[in-house]
N, C-alpha and C positions, 0 to 999 in steps of 0.2 A: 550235338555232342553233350553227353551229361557230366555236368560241371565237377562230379564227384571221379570225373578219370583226368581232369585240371588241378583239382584243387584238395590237397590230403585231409583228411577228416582228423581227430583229433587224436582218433585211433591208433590212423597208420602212422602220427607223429612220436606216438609212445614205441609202437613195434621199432621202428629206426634210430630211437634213441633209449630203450630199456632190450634192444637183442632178442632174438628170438631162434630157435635152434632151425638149422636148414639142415637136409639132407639131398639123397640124389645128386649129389657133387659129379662132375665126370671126372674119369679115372679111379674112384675112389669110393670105392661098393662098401657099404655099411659102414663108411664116418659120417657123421652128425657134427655139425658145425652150430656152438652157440655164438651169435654175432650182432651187430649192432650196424646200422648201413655207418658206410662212408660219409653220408649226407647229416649224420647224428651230431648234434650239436657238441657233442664231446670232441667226436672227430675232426669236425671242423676247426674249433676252437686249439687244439691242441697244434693243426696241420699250420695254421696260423703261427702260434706261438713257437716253433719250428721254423718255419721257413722269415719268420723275422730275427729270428737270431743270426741264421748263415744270411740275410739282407747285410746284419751290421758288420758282420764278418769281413762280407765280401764289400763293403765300403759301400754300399745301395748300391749293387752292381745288380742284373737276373742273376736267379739262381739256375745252378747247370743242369742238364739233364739226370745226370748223377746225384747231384743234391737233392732235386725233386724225388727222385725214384728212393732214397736214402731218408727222408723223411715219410714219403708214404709206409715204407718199411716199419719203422719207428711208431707211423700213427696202426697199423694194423699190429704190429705189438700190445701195445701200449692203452689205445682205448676201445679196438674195434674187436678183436678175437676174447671170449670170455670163458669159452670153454669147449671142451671138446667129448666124442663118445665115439669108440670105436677104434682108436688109434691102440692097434700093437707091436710091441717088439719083442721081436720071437715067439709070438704065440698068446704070450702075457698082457692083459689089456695096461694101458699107458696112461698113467693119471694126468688130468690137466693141472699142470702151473704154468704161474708167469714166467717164471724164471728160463723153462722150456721152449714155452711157446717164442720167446723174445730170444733165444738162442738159434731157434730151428728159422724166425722169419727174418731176424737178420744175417744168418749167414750165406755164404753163396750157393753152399748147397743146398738151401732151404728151397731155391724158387720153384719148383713144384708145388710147395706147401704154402710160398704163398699166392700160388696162383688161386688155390684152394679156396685161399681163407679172402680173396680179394673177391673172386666168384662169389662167394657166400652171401659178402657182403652187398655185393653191386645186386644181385637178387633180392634180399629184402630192398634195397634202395625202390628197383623198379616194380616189385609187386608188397610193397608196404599195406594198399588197401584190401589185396585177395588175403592175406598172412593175417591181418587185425579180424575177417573176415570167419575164417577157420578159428582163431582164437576163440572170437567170441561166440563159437559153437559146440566149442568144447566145452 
């Protein structure tokens, strides 16, 4: 096995943690997804400092399934989605902001959207070194 489908190169550490735009989404013909993997030291960091707060909350009890699911939410807000290309309403393309993006993936009727943006993500996670690969050919 070569060690370079073990071990990330320094490359595919930057794709996962500086984002990189994914398309081909299922269900969702000509959006472009700009994203950062799950695995992104932002993400981490952030899912971290998250789920230690509802820790002291909850008096160092686990956190619920709901609380889990309610911060991953929060962390694909917040540090993993950065931008988007293709999203319209009515016809009219739909500019990316935060303010949107954090409206649409923590409501309930988002979860479509963010099945989307969690897809996105989990893909750069698992092909980080083909993504740096294409990068570095452009």
């Amino acid at each position: 096995m070569d060690i370079n489908e073990i071990v990330l190169s320094d490359e595919a550490l930057r794709v996962i943690d500086d984002g990189v735009w994914i398309d081909e989404l299922d269900d969702a013909p000509g959006v472009r997804l700009l994203v950062t993997g799950l695995s992104s030291d932002g993400a981490q960091k952030l899912m971290r400092q998250k789920q230690a707060a509802i820790r002291t909350k909850n008096r160092n009890k686990p956190l619920s399934d709901e609380q889990i699911t309610q911060c991953t939410k929060e962390v694909l807000a917040e540090a993993v989605l950065k931008g988007w290309d293709g999203l319209t309403s009515n016809g009219e393309p739909v500019p990316y902001s935060q303010e949107l993006a954090t409206r649409w993936l923590l409501s309930r009727n988002g979860a479509k959207f963010q099945g989307l943006v969690a897809e996105a993500a989990s893909r750069v996670d698992r092909q980080a070194s083909e993504l740096a690969e294409e990068i570095a050919k452009n």
